[in-house]
PLY file of the C-alpha trace (Angstrom):
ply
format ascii 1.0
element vertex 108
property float x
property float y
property float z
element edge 107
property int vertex1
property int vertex2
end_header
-7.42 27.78 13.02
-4.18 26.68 10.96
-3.23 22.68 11.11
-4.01 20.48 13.89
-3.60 16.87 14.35
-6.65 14.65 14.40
-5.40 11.32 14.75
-2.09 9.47 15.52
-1.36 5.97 14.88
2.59 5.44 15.74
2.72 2.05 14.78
1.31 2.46 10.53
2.98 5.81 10.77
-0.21 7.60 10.09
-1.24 11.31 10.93
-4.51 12.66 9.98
-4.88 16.48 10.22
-7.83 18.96 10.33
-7.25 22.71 8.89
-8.85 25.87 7.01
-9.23 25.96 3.12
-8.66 29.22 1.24
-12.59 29.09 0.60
-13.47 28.34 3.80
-14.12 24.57 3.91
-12.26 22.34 5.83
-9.80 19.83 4.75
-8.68 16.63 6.38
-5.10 15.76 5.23
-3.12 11.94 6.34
0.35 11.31 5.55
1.94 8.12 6.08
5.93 7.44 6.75
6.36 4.34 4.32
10.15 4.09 5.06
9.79 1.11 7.44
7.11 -0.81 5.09
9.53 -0.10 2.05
12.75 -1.53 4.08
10.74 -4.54 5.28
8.87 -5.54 1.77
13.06 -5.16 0.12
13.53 -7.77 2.44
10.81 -10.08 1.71
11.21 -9.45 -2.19
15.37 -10.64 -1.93
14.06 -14.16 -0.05
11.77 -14.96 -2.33
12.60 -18.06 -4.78
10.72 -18.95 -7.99
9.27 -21.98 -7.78
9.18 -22.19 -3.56
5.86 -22.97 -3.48
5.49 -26.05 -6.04
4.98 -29.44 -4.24
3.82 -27.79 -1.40
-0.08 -28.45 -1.28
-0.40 -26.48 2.17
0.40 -22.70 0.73
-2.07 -21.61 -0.81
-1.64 -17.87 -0.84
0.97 -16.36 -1.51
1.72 -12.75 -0.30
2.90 -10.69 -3.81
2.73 -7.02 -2.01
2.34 -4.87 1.25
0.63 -1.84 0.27
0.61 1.11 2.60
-3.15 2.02 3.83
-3.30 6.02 2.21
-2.56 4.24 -1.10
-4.68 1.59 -0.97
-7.49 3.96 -0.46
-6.74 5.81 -3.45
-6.22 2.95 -5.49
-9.91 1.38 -4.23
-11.15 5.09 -5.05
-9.43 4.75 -8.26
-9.74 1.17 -9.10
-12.74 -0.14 -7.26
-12.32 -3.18 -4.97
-9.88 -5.52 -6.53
-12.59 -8.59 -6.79
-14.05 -6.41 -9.22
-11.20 -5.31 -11.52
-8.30 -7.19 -11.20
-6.71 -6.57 -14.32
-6.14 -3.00 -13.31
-4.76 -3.40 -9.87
-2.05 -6.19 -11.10
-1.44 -3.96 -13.64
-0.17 -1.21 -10.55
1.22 -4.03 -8.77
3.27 -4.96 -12.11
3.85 -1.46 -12.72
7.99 -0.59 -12.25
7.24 2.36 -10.51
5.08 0.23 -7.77
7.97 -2.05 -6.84
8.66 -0.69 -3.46
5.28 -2.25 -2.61
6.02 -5.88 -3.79
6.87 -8.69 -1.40
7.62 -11.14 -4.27
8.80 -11.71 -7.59
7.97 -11.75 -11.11
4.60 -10.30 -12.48
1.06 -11.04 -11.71
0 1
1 2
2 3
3 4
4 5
5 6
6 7
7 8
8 9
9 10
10 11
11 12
12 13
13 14
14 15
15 16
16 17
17 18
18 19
19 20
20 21
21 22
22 23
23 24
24 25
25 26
26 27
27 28
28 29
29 30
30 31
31 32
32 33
33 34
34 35
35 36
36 37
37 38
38 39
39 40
40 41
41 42
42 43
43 44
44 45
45 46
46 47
47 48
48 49
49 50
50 51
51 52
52 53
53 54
54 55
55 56
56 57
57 58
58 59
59 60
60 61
61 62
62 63
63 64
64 65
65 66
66 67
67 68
68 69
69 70
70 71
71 72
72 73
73 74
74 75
75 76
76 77
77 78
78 79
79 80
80 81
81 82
82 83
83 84
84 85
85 86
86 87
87 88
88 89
89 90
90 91
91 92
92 93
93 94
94 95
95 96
96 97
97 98
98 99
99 100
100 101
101 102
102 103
103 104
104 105
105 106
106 107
């Protein structure tokens, strides 16, 4: 049957494909072009200021990271939801390799 595309999504970047296993199963593959996401959370990480939010009693989140939606399956697979183990996702989010994927400064 070889590779076929399942699913499309131009604006995440997302394609999903169907195709044969050497044993016979079938495997479902996504890929996901994180160029854009990468260029925009750069962007985001240079404006942010320490200290912008102090004083201001209206912000009350603040967004620390844009991850893309492959990885944030994995990590959930991985990690569980991150209600129930935050240590170890700010631990990936602080992580030097995951930097791309930060909006903001300094370290959870």
């Amino acid at each position: 049957m070889g590779k076929r595309i399942v699913s499309q999504n131009a604006e995440t970047g997302k394609t999903t494909y169907l195709h044969d296993a050497e044993n016979g199963k079938m495997i479902i593959e996504s890929q996901q072009n994180v160029d854009g996401l990468i260029e925009a959370n750069k962007r985001q990480a240079n404006e942010w200021e320490y200290g912008k939010l102090i004083g201001n009693t209206q912000a009350h989140h603040q967004k620390v990271a844009e991850i893309p939606s492959i990885i944030y399956m994995q990590l959930r697979e991985k990690y569980g939801d991150m209600r129930d183990n935050p240590k170890a996702w700010k631990r990936w989010l602080n992580d030097p390799e995951n930097r791309f994927f930060r909006t903001s400064g300094g370290s959870l």
